[in-house]
C-alpha positions in Angstrom: -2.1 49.4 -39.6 1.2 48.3 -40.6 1.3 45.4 -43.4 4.0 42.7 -42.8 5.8 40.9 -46.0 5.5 37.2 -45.9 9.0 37.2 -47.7 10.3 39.4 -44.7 9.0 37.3 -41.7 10.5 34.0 -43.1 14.0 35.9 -44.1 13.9 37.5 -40.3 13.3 33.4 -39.0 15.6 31.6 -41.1 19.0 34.0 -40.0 19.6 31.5 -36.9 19.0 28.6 -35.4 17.0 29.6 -32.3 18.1 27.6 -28.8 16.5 24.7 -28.1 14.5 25.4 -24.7 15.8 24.1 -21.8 19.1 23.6 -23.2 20.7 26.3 -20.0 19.6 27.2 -16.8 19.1 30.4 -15.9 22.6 31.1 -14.8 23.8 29.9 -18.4 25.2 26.6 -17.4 24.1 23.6 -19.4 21.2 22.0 -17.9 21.7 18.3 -16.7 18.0 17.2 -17.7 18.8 15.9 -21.2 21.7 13.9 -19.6 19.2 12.7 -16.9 16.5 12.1 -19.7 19.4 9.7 -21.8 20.2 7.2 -19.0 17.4 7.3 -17.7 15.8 5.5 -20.6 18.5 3.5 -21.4 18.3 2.3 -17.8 14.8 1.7 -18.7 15.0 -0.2 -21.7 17.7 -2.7 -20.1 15.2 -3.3 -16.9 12.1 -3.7 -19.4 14.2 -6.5 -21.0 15.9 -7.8 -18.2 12.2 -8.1 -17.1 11.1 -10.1 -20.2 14.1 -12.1 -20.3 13.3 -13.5 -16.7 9.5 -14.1 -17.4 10.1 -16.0 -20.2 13.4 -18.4 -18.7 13.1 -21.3 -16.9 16.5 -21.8 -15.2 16.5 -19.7 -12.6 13.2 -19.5 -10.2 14.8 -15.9 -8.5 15.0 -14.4 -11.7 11.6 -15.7 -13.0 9.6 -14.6 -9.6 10.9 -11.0 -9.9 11.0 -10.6 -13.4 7.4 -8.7 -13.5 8.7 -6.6 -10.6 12.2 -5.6 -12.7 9.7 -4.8 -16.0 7.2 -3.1 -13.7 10.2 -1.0 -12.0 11.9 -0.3 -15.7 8.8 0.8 -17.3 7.8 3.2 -14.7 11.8 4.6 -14.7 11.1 5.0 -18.8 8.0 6.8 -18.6 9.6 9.3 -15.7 12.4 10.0 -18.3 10.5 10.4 -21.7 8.5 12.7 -20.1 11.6 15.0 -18.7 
């Protein structure tokens, strides 16, 4: 049996960041899904509030009967994206 030093392994780990995963395809080009990941929940975030915004004003009777529909739409586009 061969004995491994704790010291070693942690030396041998610490030379280099390793890649994070996902971060190329398999052809080496950058992959587009942390792009895709960013506006998508940004997009999110602006529809979830868009969506609260319209439930809660009174101006505008468009706006406040499809202001569940726009938060309904932007949480399910947040919830695709986080989980990229």
């Amino acid at each position: 049996m061969t004995q491994i030093d704790v010291g070693q392994v942690v030396t041998e780990r610490a030379e280099g960041p390793a890649p994070p995963p996902g971060a190329t395809t398999a052809a080496g080009r950058p992959s587009t899904r942390p792009r895709v990941r960013l506006w998508g929940e940004r997009g999110g975030v602006v529809l979830i509030v868009l969506g609260i915004l319209g439930l809660v004003q009174p101006l505008v009777l468009g706006f406040f009967t499809n202001g569940f529909t726009i938060l309904l739409v932007g949480t399910i586009i947040f919830i695709i994206a986080s989980h990229l």
